[in-house]
C-alpha positions in Angstrom: 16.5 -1.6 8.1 14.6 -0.5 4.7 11.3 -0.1 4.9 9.1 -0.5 1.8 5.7 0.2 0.5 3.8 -1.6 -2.3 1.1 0.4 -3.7 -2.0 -0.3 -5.7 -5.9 0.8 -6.5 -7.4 -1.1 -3.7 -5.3 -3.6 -1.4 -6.8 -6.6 -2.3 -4.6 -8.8 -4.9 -1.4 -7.7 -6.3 0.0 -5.7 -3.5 -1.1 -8.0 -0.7 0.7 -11.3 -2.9 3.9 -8.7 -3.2 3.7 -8.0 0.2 3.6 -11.2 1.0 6.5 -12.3 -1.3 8.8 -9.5 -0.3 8.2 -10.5 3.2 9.3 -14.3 2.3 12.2 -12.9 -0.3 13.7 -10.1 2.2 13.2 -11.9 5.9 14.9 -9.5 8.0 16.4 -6.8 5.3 13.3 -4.9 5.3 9.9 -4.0 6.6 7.4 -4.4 4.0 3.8 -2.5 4.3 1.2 -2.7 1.5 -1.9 0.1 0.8 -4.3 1.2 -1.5 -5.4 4.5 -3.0 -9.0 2.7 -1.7 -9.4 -0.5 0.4 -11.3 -3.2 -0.8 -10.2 -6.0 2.0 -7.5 -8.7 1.4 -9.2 -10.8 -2.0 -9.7 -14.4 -0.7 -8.5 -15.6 -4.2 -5.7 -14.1 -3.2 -4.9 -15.8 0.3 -5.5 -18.9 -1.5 -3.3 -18.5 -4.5 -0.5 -17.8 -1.7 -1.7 -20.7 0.4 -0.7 -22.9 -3.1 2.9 -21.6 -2.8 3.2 -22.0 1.1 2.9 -18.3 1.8 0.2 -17.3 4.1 -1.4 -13.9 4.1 -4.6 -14.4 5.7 -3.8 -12.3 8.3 -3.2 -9.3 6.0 -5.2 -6.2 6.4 -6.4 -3.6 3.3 -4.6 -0.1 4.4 -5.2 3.0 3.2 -2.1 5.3 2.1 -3.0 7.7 4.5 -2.0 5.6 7.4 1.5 5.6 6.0 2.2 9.4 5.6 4.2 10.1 8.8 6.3 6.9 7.6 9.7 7.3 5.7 10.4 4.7 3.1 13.3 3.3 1.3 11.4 1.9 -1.7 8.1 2.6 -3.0 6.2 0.1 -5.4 3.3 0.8 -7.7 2.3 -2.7 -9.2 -0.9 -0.5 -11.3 -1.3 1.9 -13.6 -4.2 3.2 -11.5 -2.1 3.4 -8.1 0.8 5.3 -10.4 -1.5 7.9 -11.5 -4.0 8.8 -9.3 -1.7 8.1 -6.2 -2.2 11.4 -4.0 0.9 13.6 -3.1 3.3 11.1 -1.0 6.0 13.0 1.1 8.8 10.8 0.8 11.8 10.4 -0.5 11.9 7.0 -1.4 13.4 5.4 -4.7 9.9 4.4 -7.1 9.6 1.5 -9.5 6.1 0.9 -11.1 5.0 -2.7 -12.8 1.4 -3.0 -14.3 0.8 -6.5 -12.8 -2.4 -7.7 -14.5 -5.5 -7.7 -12.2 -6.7 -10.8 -11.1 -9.7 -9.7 -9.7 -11.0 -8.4 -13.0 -10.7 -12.9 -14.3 -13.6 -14.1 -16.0 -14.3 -18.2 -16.6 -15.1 -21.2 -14.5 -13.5 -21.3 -11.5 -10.5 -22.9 -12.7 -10.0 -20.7 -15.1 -10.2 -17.8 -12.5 -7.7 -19.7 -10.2 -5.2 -20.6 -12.9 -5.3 -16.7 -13.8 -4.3 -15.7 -10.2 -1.7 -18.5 -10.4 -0.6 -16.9 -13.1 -0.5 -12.9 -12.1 1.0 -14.8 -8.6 3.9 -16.2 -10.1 4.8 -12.9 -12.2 4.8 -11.3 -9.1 6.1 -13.6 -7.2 9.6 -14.0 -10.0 9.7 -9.9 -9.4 9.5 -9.6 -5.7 12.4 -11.9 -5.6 14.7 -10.0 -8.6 13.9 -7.1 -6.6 15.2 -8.4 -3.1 18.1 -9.8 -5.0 19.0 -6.2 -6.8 17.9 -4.1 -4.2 18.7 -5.4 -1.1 
């Protein structure tokens, strides 16, 4: 079974909704883990955005990158510019992609405004998770 890890700045939004998709998208192809370079807890604009589309990660943790060293993966995922950069030294030899998802956490507006901008990031996400299961496994 592949095992893959989606990697971003803090383990809130974007990797937690990809985790979540990829989950959905691969059922029992892969095992899917998300971290962060930091952890900043699981963004409850986030579990709600995937409680729109009928995916629930509520019960998604924030992991730190270190608790996935000893781990050998198939795939690894950056979905920010941050996590791509400042990533620290990860012994593996897994096969990288990197997509800058915008950062919903960083919306500004009303509150619909902010919702309709995690709709939107979710969706983008949620159209790559699933070309990726398709191409990749």
């Amino acid at each position: 079974m592949k095992k893959i890890l989606i990697l971003c700045t803090g383990n809130s939004c974007r990797s937690q909704i990809a985790e979540g998709y990829l989950r959905h998208f691969a059922g029992n192809k892969a095992l899917i883990y998300s971290a962060g370079i930091e952890t900043h807890g699981v963004n409850p604009r986030a579990i709600e955005t995937m409680k729109q589309d009928g995916i629930d990660i509520s019960a998604h943790s924030s992991n730190h990158i270190e608790e996935y060293m000893a781990l050998d993966f198939d795939f690894l995922i950056t979905v920010c510019d941050n996590a791509k950069e400042s990533c620290p030294f990860f012994p593996t030899q897994a096969i990288k992609f990197h997509y800058n998802f915008p950062d919903p956490a960083k919306a500004r507006g009303t509150e619909a405004e902010i919702q309709a901008q995690f709709a939107q990031v979710r969706d983008i996400i949620k159209e790559y998770c699933q070309n990726f299961v398709h191409k990749n496994l």
